[in-house]
C-alpha positions as CSV (number, residue, x, y, z in Angstrom):
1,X,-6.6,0.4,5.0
2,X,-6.4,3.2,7.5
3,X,-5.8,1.9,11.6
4,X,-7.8,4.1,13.4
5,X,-6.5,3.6,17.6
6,X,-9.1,4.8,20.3
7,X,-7.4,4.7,23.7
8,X,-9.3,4.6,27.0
9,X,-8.2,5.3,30.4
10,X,-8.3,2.0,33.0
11,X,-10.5,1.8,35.8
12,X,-7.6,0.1,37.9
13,X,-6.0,1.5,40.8
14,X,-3.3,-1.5,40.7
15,X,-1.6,0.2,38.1
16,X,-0.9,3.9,37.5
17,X,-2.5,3.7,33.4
18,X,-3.8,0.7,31.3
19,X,-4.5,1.9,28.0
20,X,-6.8,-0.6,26.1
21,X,-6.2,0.0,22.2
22,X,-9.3,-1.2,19.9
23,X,-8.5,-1.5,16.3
24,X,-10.9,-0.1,13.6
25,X,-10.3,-0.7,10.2
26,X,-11.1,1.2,7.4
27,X,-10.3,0.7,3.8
28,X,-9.4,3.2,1.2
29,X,-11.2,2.4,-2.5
30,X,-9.0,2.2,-5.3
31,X,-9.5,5.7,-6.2
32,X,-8.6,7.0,-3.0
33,X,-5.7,4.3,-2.7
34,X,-4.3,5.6,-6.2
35,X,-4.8,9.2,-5.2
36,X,-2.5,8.8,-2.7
37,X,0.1,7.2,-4.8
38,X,0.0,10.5,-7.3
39,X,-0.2,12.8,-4.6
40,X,2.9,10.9,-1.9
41,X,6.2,12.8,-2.2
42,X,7.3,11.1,1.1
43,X,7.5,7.2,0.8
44,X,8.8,7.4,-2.7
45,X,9.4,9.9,-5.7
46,X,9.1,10.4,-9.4
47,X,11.7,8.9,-11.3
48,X,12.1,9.4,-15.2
49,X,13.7,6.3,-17.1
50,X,13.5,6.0,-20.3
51,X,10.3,8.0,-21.6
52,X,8.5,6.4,-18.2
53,X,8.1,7.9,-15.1
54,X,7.3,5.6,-11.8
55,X,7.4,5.6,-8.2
56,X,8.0,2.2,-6.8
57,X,7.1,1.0,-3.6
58,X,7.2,-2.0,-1.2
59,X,3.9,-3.7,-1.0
60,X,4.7,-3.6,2.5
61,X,5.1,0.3,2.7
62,X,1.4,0.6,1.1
63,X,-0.5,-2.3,3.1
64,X,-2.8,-0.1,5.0
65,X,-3.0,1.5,2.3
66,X,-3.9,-0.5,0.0
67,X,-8.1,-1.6,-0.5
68,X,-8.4,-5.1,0.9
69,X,-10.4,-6.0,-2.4
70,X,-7.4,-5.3,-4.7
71,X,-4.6,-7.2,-2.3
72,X,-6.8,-10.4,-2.8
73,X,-7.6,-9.6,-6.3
74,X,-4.2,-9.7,-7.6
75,X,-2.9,-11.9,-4.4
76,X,-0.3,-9.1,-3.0
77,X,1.8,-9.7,-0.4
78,X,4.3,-7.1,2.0
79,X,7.3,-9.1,-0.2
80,X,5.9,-7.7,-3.6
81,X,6.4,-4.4,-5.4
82,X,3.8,-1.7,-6.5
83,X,4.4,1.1,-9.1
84,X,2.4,4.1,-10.2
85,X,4.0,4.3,-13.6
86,X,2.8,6.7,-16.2
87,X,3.9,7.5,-19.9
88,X,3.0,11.3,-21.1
89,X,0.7,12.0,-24.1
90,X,2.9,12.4,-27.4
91,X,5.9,10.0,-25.4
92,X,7.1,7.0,-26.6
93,X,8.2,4.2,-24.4
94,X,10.6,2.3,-26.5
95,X,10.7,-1.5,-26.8
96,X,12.9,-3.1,-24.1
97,X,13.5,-6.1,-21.6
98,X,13.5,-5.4,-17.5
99,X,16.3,-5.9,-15.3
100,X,16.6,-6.1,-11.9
101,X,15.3,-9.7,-11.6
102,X,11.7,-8.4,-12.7
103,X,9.9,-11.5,-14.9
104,X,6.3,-10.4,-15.0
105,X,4.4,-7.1,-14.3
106,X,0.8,-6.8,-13.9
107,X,-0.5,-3.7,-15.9
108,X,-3.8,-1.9,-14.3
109,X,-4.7,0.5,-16.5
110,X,-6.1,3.6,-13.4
111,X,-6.3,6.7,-16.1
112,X,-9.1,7.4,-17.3
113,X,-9.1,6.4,-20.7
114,X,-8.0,3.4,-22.3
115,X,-4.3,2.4,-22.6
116,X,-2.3,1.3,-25.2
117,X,0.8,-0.8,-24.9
118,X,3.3,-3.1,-26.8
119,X,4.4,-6.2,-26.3
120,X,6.2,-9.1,-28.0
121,X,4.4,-12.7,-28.4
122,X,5.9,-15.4,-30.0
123,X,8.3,-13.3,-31.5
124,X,6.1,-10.9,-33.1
125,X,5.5,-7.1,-31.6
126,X,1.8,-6.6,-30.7
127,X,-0.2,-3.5,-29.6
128,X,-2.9,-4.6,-26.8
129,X,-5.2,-2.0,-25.5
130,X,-6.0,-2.2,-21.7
131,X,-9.4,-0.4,-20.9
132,X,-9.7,1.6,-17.5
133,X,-9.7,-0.4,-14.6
134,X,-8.3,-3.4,-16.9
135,X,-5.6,-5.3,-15.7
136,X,-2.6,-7.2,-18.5
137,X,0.0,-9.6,-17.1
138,X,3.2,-8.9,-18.8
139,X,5.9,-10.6,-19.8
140,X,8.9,-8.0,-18.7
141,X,11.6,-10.8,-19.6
142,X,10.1,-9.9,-23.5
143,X,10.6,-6.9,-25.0
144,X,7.8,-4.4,-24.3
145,X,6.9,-0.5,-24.6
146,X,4.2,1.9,-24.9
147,X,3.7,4.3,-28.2
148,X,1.5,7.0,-26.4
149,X,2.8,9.6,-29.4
150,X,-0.7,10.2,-31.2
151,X,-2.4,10.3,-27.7
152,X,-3.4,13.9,-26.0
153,X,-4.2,11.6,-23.0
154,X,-1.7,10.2,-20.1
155,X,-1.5,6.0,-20.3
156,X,-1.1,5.2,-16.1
157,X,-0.6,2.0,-14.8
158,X,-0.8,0.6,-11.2
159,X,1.8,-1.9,-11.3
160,X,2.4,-5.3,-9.5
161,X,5.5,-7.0,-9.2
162,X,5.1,-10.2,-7.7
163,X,8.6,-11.2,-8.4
164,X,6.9,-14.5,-10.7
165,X,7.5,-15.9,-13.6
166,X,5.5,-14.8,-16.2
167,X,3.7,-18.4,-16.4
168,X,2.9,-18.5,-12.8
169,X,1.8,-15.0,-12.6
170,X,-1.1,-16.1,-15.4
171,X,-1.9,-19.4,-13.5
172,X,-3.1,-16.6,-10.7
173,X,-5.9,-15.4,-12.9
C-alpha cells in the first residue's frame, strides 16, 4: 500500500502554519508488490543457504507494501515474517528441518511456471507440485526440499511465516 500525503497551507492567522495531512491509500497488486521484493537491495539482501537463496523481511517492514487482498488472504500481521525465496533451475534443495523456531511456512508459488517441492507426510517423502499463484502450507518442523535439477525454469516462492504450528496454520485455510 503506498501513503500518498497532500499537505495544505491553513487559512489561520492564530497560528504561523497548520498543515492538514489527508491520507490516500493506494495498493500495490501482487505483481507489483513481488517486483519490489526482487528488485529491494535496501530493506534486506540475498542470502545463499544451502542451495536456496531468500531475503527475509518483517511483515511490518513490507505493510504498505504489501496488497491489502493478500494480508487478509493469508491473515498477515506486522509480527509475521515474509520471504522471497527462490531455488535455481538445475539446484537441488536438499531435504532438511528449519531452525530458528520456524513450524510452518506458507509456500506461494509467484514464478511463472509451476513449482515443484518435497516434503515428508506421515513419514514418507512426497513431491507436491504448486501451480503459479498457488499457495502449500508446510510443515518446516518435517523434513522438506526442492529437486529443481531437471528444471531450466527458477521455482520462487513468496513465503509466510506466521510463527504457527503447522496445525493451526491449516485451520486458517
Amino acid at each position: 500500500m503506498h501513503t500518498i500525503i497532500l499537505v495544505f497551507p491553513a487559512k489561520s492567522t492564530f497560528l504561523p502554519q497548520i498543515l492538514a495531512s489527508f491520507l490516500l491509500n493506494t495498493s500495490m497488486d501482487i505483481n507489483e508488490f513481488v517486483a519490489f521484493l526482487r528488485q529491494d537491495k535496501q530493506l534486506s539482501s540475498v542470502v545463499q543457504l544451502k542451495k536456496i537463496h531468500q531475503k527475509l523481511y518483517s511483515a511490518s517492514q513490507l505493510w504498505d507494501r504489501m496488497p491489502a487482498d493478500f494480508i487478509e488472504k493469508y491473515h498477515i500481521q506486522p509480527e509475521h515474517f515474509i520471504g522471497l525465496e527462490f531455488v535455481r533451475p538445475g539446484d537441488y534443495l536438499a531435504l532438511h528441518t528449519d531452525i530458528g523456531g520456524r513450524r510452518s511456512n506458507i509456500l506461494v508459488n509467484v514464478g511463472d511456471h509451476p513449482a515443484t517441492i518435497q516434503h515428508t507426510n506421515n513419514d514418507v517423502t512426497e513431491n507436491y507440485t504448486i501451480q503459479p499463484g498457488d499457495f502449500f502450507v508446510l510443515d518446516t518442523t518435517k523434513e522438506h526440499g526442492c529437486d529443481n535439477r531437471q528444471c531450466s525454469t527458477i521455482a520462487e516462492f513468496v513465503t509466510i511465516n506466521n510463527r504457527k504450528h503447522y496445525s493451526e496454520c491449516i485451520a486458517q485455510f
